[in-house]
VEXMISE-697617 format. One record per atom (N, C-alpha, C, CB): x, y, z. Coordinates in steps of 0.05 Angstrom, whole numbers, padded with zeros to 5 digits, always signed. Each point is the difference from the previous one (the first is absolute). Glycine has a CB too. Example, Ala and Ser with C-alpha at 12.3 -4.5 7.8 and 13.67 -1.06 7.14 Angstrom:
REM residues 2
+00264-00114+00156 -00018+00024+00000 +00018+00024+00000 -00038-00023+00025 +00031+00044-00039 +00016+00024+00001 -00015+00022+00014 +00024-00013-00043 
REM end
This chain:
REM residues 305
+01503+02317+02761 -00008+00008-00027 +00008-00022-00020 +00005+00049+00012 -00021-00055-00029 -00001-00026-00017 +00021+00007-00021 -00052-00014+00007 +00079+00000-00022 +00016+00004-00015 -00020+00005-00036 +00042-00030+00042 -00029+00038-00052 -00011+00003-00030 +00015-00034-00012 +00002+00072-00009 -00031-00067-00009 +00009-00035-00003 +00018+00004-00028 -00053-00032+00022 +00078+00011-00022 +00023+00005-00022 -00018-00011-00025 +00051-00007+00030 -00039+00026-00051 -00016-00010-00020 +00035-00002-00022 -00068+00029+00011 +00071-00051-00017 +00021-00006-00019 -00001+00015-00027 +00000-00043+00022 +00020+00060-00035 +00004+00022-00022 -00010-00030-00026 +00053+00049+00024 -00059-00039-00036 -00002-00010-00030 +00021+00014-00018 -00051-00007+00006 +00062-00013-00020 +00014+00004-00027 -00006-00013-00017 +00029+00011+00015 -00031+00002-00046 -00008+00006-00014 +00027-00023-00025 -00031+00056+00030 +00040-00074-00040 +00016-00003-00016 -00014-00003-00026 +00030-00016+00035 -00019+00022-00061 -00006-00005-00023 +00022-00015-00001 -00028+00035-00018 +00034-00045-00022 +00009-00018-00004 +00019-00017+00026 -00008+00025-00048 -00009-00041+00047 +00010-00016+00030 +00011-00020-00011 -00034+00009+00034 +00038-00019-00062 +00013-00024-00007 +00023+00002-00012 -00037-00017-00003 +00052+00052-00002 +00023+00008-00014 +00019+00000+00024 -00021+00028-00041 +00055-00023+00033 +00023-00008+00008 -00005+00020+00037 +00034-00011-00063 -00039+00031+00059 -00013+00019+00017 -00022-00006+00025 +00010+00021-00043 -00027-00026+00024 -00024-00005+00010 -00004-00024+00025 -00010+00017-00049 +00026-00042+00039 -00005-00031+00011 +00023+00011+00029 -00009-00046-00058 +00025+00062+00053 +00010+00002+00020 -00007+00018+00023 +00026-00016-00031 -00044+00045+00019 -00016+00014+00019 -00018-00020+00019 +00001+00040-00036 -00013-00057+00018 -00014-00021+00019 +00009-00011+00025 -00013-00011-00039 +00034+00010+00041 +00013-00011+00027 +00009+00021+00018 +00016-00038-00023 -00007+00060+00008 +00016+00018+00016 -00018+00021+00015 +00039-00008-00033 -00067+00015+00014 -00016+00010+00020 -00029-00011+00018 +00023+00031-00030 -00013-00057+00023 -00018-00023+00018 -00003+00007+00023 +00013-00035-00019 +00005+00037+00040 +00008+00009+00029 -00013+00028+00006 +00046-00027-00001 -00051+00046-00026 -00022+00025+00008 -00016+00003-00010 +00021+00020+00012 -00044-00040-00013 -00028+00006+00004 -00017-00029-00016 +00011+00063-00001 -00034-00042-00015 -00008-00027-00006 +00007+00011-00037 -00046-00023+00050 +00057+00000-00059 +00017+00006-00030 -00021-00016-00013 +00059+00004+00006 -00071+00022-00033 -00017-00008-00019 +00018-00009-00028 -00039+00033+00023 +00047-00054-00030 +00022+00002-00028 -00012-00007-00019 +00036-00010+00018 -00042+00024-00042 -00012-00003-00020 +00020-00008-00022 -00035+00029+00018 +00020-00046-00037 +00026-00004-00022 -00015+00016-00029 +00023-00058+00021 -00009+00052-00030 -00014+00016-00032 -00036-00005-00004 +00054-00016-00031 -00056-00013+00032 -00031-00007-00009 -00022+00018+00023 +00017-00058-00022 -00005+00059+00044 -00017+00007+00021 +00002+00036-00001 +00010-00051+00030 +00014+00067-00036 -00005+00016-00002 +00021+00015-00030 -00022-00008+00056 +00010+00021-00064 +00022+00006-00036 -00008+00024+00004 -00002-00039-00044 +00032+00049+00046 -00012+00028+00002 +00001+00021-00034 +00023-00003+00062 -00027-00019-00078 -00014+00012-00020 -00024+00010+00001 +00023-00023-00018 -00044+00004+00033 -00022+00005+00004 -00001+00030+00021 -00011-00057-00011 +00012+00065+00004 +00002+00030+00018 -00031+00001+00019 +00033+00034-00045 -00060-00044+00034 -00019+00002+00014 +00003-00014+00022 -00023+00008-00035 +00025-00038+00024 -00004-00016+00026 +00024+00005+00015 -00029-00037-00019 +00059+00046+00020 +00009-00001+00021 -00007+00022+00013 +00031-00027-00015 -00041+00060+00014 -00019+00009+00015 -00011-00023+00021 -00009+00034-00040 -00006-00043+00024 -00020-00014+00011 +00004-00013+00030 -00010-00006-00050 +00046-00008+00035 +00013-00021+00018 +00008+00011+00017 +00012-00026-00025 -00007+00056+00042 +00011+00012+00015 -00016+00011+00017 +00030+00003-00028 -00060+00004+00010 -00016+00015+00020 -00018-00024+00016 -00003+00048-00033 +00006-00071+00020 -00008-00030+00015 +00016-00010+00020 -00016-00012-00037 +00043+00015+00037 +00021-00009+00018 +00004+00026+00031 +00028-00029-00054 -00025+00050+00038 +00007+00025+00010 +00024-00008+00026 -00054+00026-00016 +00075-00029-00004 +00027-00006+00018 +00006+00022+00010 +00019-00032-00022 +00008+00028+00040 +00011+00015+00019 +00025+00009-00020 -00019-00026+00050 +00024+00012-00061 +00036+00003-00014 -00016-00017-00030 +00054-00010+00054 -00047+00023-00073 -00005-00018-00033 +00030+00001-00002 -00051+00017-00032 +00058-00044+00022 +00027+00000-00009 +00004-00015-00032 +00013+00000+00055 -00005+00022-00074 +00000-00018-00032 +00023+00009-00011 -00048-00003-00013 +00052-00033+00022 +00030-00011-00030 -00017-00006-00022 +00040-00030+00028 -00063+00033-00031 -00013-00018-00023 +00009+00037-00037 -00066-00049+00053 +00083+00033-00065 +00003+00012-00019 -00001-00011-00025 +00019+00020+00028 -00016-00010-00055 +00008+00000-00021 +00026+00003-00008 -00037+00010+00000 +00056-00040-00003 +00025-00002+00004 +00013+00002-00022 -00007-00021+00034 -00018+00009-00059 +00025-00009-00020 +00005+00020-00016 -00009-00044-00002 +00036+00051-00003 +00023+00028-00016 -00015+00003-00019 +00052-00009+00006 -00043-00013-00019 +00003-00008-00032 -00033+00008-00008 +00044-00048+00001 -00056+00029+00014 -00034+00002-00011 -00020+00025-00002 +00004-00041+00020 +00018+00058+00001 -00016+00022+00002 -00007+00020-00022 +00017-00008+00040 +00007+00001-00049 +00008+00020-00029 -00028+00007-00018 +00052-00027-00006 -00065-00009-00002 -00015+00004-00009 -00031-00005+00010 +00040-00003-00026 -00041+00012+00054 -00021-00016+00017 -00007+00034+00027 +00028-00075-00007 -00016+00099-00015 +00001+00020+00029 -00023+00004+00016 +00031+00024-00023 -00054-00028+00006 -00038+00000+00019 +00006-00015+00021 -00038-00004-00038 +00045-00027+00033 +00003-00011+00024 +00015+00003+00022 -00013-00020-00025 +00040+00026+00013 +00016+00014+00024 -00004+00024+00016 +00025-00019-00023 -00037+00033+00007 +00000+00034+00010 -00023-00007+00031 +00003+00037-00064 -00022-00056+00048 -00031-00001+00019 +00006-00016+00023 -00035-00001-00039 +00058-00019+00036 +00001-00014+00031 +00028+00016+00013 -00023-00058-00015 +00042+00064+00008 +00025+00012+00009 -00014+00036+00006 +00043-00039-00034 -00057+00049+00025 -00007+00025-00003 -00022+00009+00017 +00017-00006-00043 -00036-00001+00030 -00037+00008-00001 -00008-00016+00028 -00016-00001-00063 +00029-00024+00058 -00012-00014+00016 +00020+00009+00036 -00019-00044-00053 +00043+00048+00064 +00014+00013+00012 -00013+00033+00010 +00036-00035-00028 -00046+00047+00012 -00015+00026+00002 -00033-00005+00018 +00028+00017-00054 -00041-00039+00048 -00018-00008+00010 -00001-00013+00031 -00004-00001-00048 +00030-00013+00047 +00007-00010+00029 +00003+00009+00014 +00012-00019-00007 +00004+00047-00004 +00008+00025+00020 -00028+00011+00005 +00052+00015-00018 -00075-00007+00001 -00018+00016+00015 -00021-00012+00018 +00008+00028-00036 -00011-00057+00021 -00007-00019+00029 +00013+00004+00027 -00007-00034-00031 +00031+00026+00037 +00006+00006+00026 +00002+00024+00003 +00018-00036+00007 -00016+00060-00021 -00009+00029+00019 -00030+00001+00012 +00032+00030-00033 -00053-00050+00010 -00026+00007+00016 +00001-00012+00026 -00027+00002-00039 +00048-00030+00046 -00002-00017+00023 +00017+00012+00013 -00012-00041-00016 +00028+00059+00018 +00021+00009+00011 +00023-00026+00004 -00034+00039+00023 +00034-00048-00041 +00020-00020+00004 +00026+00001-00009 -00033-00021+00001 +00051+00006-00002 +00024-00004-00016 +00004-00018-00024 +00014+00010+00042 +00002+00004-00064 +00004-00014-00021 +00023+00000+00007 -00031+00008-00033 +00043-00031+00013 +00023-00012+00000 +00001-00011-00030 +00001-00011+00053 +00020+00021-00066 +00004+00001-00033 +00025-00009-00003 -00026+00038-00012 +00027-00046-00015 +00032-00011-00001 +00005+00009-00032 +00001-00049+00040 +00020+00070-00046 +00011+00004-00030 +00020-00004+00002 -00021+00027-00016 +00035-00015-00003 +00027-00015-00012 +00021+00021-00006 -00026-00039-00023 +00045+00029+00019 +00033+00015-00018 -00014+00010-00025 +00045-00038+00013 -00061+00031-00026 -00003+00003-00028 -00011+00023-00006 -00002-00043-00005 -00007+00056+00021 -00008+00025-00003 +00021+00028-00003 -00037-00026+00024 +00066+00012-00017 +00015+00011-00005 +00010-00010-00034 +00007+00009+00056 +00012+00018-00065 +00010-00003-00022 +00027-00025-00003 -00020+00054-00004 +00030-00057+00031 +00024-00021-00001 +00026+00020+00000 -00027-00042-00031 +00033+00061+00017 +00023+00012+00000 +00021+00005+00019 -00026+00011-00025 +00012+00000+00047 +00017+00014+00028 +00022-00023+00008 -00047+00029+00025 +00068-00010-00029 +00028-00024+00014 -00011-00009+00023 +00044+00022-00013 -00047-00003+00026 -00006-00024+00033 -00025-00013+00000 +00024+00032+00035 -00027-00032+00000 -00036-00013-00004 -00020+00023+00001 +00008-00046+00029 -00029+00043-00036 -00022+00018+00001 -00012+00007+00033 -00011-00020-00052 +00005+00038+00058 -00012+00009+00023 -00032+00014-00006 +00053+00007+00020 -00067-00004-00005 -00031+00000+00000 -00007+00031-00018 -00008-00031+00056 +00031+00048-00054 -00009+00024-00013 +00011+00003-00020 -00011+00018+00031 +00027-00029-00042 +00012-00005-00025 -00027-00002-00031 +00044-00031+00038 -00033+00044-00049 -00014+00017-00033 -00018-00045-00012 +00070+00068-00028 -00089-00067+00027 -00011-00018-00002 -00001+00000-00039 -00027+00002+00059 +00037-00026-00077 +00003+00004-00025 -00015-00036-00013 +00053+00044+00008 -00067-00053-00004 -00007-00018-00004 +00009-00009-00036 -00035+00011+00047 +00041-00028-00054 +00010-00018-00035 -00019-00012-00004 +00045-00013+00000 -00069-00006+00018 -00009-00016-00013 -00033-00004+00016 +00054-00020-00017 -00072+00010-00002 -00028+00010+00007 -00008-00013+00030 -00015+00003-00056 +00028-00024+00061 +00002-00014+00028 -00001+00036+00019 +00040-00063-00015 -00007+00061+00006 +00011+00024+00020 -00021+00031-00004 +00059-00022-00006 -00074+00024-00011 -00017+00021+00001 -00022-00009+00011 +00017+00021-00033 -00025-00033+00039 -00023-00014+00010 +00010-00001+00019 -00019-00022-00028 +00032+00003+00048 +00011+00000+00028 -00001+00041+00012 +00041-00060-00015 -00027+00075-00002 +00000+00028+00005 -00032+00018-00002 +00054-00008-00022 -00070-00006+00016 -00021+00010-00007 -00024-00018+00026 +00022+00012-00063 -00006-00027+00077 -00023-00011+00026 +00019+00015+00024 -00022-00060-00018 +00049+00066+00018 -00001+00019+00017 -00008+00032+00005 +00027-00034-00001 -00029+00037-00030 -00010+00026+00002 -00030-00005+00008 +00033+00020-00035 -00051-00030+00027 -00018-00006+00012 -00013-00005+00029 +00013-00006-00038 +00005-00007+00050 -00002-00005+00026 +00013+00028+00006 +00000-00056+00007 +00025+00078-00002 +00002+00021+00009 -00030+00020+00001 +00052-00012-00015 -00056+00012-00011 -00026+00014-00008 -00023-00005+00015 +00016-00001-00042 -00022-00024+00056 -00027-00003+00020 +00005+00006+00023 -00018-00033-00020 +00040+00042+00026 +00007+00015+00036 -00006-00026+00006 -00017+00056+00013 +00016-00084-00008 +00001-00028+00017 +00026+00008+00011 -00027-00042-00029 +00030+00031+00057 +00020-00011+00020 +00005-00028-00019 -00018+00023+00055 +00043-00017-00067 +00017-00029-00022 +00026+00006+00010 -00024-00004-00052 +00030-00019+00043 +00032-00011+00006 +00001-00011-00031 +00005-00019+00061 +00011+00033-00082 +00007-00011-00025 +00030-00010+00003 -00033+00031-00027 +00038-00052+00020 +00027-00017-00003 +00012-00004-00019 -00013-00017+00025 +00037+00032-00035 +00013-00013-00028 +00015-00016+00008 -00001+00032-00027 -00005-00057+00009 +00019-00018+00006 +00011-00014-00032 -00025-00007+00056 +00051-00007-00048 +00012-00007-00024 +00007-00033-00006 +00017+00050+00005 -00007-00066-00018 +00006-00022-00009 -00012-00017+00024 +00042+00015-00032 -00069-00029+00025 -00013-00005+00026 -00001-00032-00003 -00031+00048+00006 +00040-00064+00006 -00002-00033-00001 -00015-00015+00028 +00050+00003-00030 -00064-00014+00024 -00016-00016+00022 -00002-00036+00004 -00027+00047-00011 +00024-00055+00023 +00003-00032+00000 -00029-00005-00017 +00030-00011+00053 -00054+00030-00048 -00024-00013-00016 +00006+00022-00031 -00044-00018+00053 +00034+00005-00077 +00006+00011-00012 +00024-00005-00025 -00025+00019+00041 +00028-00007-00063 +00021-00001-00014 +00019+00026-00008 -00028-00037-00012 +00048+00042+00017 +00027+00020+00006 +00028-00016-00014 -00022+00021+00054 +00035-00006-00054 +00018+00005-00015 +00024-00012+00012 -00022+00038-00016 +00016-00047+00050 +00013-00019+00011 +00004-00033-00008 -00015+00035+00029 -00017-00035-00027 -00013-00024-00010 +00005-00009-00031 -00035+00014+00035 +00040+00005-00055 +00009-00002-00024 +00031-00013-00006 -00034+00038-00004 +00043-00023+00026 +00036-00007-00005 +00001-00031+00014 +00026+00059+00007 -00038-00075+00006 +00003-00013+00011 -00005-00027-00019 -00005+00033+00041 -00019-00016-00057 -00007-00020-00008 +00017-00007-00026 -00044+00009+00023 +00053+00007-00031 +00028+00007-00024 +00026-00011+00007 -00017+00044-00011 +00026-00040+00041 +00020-00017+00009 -00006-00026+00003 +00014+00033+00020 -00035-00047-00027 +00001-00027+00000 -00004-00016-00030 -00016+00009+00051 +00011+00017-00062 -00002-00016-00029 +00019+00012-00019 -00049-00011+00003 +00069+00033+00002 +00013-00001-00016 +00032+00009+00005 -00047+00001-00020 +00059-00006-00003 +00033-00001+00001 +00016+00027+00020 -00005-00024-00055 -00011+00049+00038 +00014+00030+00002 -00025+00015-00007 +00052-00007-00016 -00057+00030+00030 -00016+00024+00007 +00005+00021-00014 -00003-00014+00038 +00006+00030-00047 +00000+00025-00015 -00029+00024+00024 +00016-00036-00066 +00000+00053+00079 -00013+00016+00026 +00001+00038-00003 +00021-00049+00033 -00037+00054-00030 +00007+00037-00008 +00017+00000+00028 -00053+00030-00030 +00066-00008+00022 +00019+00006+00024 +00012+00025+00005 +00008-00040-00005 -00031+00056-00005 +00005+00033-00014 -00021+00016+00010 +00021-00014-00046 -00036-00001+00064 -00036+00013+00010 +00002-00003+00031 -00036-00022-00044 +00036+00032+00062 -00002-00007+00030 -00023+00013+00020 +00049-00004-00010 -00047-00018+00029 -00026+00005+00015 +00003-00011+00029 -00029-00003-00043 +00014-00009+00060 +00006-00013+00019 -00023-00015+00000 +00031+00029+00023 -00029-00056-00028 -00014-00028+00011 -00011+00010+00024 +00031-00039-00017 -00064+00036+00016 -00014+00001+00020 -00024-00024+00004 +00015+00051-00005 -00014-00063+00025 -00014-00026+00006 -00024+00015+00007 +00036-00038+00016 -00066+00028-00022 -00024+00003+00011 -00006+00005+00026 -00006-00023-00032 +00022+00000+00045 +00002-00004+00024 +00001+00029+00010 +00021-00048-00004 +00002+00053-00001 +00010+00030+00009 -00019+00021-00002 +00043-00011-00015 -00051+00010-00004 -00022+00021+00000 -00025+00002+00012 +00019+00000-00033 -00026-00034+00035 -00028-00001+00017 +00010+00008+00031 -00026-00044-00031 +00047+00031+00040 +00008-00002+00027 +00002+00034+00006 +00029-00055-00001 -00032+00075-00018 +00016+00025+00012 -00029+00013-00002 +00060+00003-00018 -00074-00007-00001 -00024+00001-00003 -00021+00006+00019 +00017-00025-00027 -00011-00006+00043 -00010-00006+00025 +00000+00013+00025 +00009-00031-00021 +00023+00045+00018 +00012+00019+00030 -00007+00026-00005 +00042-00025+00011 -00042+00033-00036 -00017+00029+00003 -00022+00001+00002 +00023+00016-00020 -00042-00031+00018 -00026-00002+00001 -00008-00013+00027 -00002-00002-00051 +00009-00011+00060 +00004-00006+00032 +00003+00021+00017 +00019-00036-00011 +00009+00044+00009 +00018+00024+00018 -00022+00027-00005 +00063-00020-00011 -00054+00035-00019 -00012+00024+00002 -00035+00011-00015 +00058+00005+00005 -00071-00034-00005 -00028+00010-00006 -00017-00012+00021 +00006+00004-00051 +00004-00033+00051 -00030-00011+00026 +00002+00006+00031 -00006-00045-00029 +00026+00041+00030 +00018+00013+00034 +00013+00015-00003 +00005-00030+00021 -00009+00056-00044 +00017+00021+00007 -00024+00028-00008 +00057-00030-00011 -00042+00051+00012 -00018+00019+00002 -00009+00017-00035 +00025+00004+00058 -00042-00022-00061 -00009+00002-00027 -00007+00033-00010 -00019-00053+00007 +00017+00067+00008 +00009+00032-00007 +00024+00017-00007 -00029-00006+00023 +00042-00014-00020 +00037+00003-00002 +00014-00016-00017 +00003+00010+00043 -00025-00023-00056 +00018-00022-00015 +00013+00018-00022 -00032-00047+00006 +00061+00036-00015 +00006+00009-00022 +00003-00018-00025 +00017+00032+00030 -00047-00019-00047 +00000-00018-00030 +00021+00011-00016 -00051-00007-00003 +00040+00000-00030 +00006+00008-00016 +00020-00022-00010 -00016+00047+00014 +00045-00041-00033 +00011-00021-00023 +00030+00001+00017 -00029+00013-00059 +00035-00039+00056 +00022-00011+00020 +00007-00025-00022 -00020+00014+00059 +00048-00020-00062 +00011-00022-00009 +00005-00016+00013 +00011+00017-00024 -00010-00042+00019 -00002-00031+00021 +00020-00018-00019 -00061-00002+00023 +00083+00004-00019 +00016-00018-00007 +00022-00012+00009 -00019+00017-00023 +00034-00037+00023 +00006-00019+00014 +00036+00018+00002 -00044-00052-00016 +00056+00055+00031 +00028+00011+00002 +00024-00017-00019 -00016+00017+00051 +00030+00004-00064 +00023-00011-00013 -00017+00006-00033 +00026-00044+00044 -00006+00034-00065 -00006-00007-00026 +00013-00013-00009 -00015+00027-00006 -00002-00034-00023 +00012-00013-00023 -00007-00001-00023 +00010-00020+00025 +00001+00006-00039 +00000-00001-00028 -00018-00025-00004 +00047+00023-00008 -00060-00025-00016 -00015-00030-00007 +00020-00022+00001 -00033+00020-00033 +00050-00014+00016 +00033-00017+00009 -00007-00016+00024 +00038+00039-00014 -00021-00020+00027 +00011-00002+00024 -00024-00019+00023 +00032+00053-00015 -00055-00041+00011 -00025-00015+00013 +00002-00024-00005 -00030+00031-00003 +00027-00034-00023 -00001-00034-00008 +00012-00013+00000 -00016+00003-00018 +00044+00007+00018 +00032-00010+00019 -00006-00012+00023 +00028+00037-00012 -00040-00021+00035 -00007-00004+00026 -00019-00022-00001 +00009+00047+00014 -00030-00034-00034 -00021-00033+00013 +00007-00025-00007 -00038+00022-00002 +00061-00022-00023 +00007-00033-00005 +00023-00010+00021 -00009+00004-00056 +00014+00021+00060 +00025-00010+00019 -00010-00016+00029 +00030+00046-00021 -00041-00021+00029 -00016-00015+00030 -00024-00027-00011 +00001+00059+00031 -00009-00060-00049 -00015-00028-00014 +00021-00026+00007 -00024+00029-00046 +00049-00013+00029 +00024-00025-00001 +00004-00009+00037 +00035+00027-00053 -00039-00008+00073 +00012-00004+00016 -00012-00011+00018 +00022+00026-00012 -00054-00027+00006 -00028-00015+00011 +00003-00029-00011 -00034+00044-00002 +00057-00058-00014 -00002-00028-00020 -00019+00002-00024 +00007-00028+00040 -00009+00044-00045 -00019+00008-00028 +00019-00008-00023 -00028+00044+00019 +00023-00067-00037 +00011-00004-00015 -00003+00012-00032 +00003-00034+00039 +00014+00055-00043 -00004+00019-00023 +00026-00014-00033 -00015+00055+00051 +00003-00047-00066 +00014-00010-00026 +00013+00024-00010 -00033-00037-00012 +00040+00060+00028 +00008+00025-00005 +00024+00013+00014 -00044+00001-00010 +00066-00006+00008 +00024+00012+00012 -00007+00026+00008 +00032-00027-00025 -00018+00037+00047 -00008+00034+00009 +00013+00014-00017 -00004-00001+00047 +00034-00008-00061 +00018+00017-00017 -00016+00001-00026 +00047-00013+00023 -00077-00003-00024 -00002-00001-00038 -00034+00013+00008 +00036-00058-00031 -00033+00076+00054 -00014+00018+00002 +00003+00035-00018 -00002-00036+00043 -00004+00033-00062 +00017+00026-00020 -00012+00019+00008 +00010-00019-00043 +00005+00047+00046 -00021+00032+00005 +00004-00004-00028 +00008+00041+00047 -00027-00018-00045 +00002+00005-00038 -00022+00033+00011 -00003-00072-00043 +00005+00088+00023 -00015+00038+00005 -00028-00018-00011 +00045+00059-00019 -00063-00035+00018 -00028-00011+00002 -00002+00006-00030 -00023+00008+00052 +00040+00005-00071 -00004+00005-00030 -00001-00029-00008 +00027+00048-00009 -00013-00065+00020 -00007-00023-00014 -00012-00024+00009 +00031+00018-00018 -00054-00005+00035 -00024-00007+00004 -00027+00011+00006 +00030-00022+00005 -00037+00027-00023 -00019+00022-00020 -00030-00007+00014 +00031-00001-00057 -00042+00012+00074 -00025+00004+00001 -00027+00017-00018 +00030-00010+00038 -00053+00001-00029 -00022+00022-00017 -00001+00027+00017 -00036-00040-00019 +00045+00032+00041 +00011+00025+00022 +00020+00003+00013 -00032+00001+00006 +00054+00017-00008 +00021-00005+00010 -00001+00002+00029 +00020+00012-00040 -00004-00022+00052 -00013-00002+00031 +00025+00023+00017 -00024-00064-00001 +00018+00077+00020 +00019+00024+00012 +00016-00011+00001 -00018+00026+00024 +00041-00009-00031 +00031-00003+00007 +00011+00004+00026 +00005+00014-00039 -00021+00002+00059 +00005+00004+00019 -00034-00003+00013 +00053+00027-00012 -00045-00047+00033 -00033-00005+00017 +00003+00005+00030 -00016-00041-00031 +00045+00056+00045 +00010-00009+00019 -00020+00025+00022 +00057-00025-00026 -00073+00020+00048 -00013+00017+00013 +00013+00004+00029 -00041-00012-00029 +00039+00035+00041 +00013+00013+00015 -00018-00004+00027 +00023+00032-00038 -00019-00045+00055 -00024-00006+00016 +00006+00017+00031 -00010-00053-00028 +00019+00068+00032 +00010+00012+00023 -00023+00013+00009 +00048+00004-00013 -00071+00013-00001 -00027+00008+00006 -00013-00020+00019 -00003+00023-00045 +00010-00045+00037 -00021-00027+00009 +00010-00008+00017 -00016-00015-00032 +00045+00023+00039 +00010-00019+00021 +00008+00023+00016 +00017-00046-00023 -00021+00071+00023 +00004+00017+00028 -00037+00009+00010 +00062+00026-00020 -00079-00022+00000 -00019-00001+00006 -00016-00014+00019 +00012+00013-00032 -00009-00044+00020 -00022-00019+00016 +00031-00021+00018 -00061-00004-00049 +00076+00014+00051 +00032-00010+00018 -00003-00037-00013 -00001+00040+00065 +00011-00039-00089 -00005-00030-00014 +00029-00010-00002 -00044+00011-00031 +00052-00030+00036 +00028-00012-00015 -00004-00016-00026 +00018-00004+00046 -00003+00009-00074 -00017-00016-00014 +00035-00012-00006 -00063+00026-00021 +00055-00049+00026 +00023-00029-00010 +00016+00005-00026 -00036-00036+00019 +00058+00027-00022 +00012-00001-00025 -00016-00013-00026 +00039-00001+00031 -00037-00001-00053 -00019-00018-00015 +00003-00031-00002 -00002+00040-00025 +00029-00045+00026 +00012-00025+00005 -00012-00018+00020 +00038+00022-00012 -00039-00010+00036 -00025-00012+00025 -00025-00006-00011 +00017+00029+00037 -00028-00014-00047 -00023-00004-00012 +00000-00017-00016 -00009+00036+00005 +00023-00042-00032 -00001-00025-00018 +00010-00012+00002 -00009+00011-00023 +00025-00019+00055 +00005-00023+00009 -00019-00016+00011 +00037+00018+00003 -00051+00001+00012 -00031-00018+00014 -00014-00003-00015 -00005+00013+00035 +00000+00000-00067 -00013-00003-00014 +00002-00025-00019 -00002+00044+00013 +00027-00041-00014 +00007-00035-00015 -00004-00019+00025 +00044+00013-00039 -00044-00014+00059 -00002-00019+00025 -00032-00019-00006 +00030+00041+00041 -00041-00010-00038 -00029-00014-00007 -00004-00003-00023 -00020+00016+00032 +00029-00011-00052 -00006-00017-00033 +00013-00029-00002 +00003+00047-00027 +00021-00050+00039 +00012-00028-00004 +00005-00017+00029 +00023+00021-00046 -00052-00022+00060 -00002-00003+00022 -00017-00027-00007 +00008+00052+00023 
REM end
C-alpha cells in the first residue's frame, strides 16, 4: 500500500521584522514551510486584505507578534491601536476556526491594573490603565469570542537582539554617560525574544502538529522568563555583564541611581507590578523557562558580538 505523501504544515508569521517576530523566523523554520510577513506585506490594519492574506496562504498554525506597541502614542492614536491589537486579533482568530487551524497571539502585563503584591496568574481580575492595555484586552477578548483553537501569551519586559529595548538603551547610556538615574520601584522579569519564540516553537511542535489536536489545551497562559526585577536592578545587570564582555562604559555601576518612578513622569505610567506567574505554562505544555539573567546574557552576546 502506497504511503500518503508528507505534505509540510505552513505557518503563518506576521510582523516578521519586530523583536518577536525575526526570531519566530528561525525557531519555527524546522516545522514547516514559514510564511513571515513584515508590516508592508501584511498590516493588520488593513483588516480586508489580511482576510485575504490567510484565506491565500491557509496555514496550519498563524502566529502574530505583529502589534501596536507604542504606550504613549496610543493615548492619542486609540483607532489605530484598538484595529491592529484588537479588530485585527478577532479576525485572525475566525480565520483559523474556518481552517481549523491554530492561532498563536501574544499580549501583555498591561492589561492588568499593576497593583497585586505578587505576580499575576491567568485568572486574576483583568484592570487595564492605559489604551495600549485596553486594546491588548480587547484582542483577547476577541479571539476567546471566535471559539479558534489559540494559544494567547502574556508576556512582559520583552528585549530582542533585532530591534530596539530597553537593554539596548542602557547600553547605549553606559557608554556615553557619567551616572544613570533608573526606576527601581516597578518589577517584572526580563524576557528575551529568543525565549519566547523558542517556547513558541515547542508547543506548537509537541502539542498541535504531532500531537493530538483534539486535546490541545488553548486559551491565556503567561510566558515569562523566571526570577525578577526591578528596572534598577536590570540595568545593573546588563552594564555589568557589558563591563565583563570588555565593553568599555563611561558609567560606574555605583553611579547607577534607583530613584521611584514619581520622578520619572511618563504620558503613561507604566505597572508597578508586571511580574507573571507562569506555572500554567510550565505544568501544562512541561516547559522549563530559564532565569532572566540567562536570557540577557545571550542576549547581550549577540548584540556585542
Amino acid at each position: 500500500m502506497p504511503h500518503k505523501a508528507y505534505r509540510a504544515p505552513t505557518l503563518l508569521v506576521t510582523g516578521s521584522n519586530g523583536q518577536v517576530g525575526f526570531e519566530l523566523r528561525r525557531s519555527l523554520a524546522p516545522l514547516g514551510n514559514v510564511i513571515a510577513l513584515d508590516r508592508a506585506a501584511c498590516d493588520l490594519s488593513r483588516l480586508d486584505e489580511l482576510r485575504q492574506l490567510v484565506r491565500q496562504y491557509r496555514p496550519d498554525v498563524i502566529v502574530n507578534p505583529a502589534a501596536y506597541t507604542a504606550v504613549d502614542k496610543a493615548e492619542t492614536d486609540a483607532e489605530t491601536a484598538f484595529a491592529v491589537n484588537g479588530t485585527a486579533a478577532g479576525v485572525l482568530a475566525e480565520e483559523a476556526r474556518g481552517l481549523d487551524s491554530l492561532l498563536v497571539h501574544y499580549s501583555s502585563d498591561y492589561v492588568f491594573d499593576g497593583r497585586k503584591a505578587g505576580p499575576y496568574v491567568e485568572s486574576d481580575a483583568v484592570g487595564p490603565q492605559s489604551v495600549y492595555g485596553r486594546s491588548k484586552l480587547a484582542g483577547e477578548q476577541a479571539i476567546a469570542a471566535s471559539g479558534a483553537a489559540a494559544l494567547v501569551l502574556r508576556t512582559s519586559w520583552v528585549a530582542g537582539a533585532h530591534g530596539g529595548n530597553f537593554a539596548k538603551t542602557m547600553l547605549k547610556l553606559g557608554r556615553e554617560r557619567g551616572s544613570l538615574r533608573v526606576v527601581a520601584d516597578q518589577f517584572g522579569a526580563p524576557t528575551s525574544a529568543a525565549l519566547i519564540a523558542d517556547v513558541t516553537a515547542q508547543i506548537v511542535a509537541r502539542h498541535w502538529l504531532a500531537g493530538d489536536r483534539a486535546a490541545f489545551v488553548g486559551g491565556i497562559y503567561h510566558l515569562a522568563a523566571a526570577g525578577e526585577a526591578s528596572w534598577h536592578a536590570y540595568a545593573t545587570e546588563v552594564l555589568r555583564y557589558a563591563a565583563s564582555l570588555g565593553v568599555e562604559l563611561t558609567v560606574d555601576l555605583a553611579a547607577i541611581i534607583p530613584i521611584p518612578a514619581c520622578e520619572y513622569p511618563l504620558s503613561v505610567p507604566r505597572p508597578a507590578n508586571s511580574r507573571l506567574d507562569t506555572s500554567k505554562l510550565r505544568e501544562t505544555f512541561d516547559i522549563h523557562l530559564p532565569d532572566w539573567q540567562q536570557g540577557m546574557h545571550f542576549l547581550l552576546d549577540q548584540i556585542l558580538s
